[in-house]
C-alpha positions as CSV (number, residue, x, y, z in Angstrom):
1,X,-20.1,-10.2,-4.4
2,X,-17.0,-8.6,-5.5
3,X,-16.7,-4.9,-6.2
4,X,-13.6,-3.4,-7.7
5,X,-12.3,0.0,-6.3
6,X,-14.4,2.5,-8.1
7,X,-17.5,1.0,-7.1
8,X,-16.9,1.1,-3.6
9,X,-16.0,4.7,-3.9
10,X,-19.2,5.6,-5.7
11,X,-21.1,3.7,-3.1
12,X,-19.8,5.5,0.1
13,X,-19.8,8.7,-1.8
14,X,-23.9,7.8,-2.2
15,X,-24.3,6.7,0.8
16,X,-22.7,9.5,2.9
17,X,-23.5,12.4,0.3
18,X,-19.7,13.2,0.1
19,X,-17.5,14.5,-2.8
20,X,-15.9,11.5,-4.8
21,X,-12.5,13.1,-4.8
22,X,-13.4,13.0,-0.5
23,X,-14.1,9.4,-0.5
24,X,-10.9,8.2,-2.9
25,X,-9.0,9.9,-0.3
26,X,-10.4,8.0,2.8
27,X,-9.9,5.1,0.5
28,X,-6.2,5.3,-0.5
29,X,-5.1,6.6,2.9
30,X,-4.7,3.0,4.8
31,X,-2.8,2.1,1.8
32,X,-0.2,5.4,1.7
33,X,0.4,4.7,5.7
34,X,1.6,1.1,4.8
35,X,3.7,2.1,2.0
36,X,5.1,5.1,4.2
37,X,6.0,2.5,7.2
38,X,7.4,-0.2,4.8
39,X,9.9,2.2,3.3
40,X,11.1,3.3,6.5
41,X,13.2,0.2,6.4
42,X,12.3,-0.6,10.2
43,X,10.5,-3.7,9.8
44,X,7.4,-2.9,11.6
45,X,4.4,-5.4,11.0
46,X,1.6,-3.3,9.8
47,X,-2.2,-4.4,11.1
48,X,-5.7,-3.1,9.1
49,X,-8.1,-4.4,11.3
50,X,-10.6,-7.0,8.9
51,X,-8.1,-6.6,6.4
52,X,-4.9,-8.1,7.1
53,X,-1.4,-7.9,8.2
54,X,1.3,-6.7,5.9
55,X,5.0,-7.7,6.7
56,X,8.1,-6.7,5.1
57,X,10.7,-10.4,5.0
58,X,13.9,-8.8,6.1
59,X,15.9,-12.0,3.3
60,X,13.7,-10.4,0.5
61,X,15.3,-6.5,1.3
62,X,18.8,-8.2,1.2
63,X,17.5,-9.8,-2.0
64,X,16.0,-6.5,-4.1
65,X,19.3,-4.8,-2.6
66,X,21.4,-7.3,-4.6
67,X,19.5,-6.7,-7.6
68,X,19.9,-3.1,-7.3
69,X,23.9,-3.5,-7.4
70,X,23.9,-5.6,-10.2
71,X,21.7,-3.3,-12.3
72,X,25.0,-0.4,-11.3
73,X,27.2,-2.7,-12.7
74,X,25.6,-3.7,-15.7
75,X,25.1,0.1,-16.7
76,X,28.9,0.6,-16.3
């Protein structure tokens, strides 16, 4: 059965009597640490336990910073 975002966050807002606003915040944090440790630029694997691992390939960085360039030179 699969639920999309909102619905889980109306169920656990049921279920534990708590404020939506509450439960979208539990929700999203996992998600903003991730984001916060991938930026960093350190490399770190990243594990949510039953959800996965998230990595950041160190060839695709090098990649994205080459893009980055050429969009500066094409705006000259």
């Amino acid at each position: 059965m699969a639920k999309n975002r909102r619905e889980i966050i109306y169920f656990l807002a049921n279920k534990y009597d708590m404020p939506l606003k509450e439960v979208d915040k539990i929700v999203n944090y996992q998600f903003k640490m991730v984001r916060k440790v991938m930026t960093k630029g350190d490399f770190e694997t990243i594990r949510l336990p039953y959800f996965g691992k998230f990595i950041v390939n160190k060839g695709r960085v090098k990649h994205i910073n080459k893009l980055k360039s050429e969009k500066d030179i094409k705006k000259i």
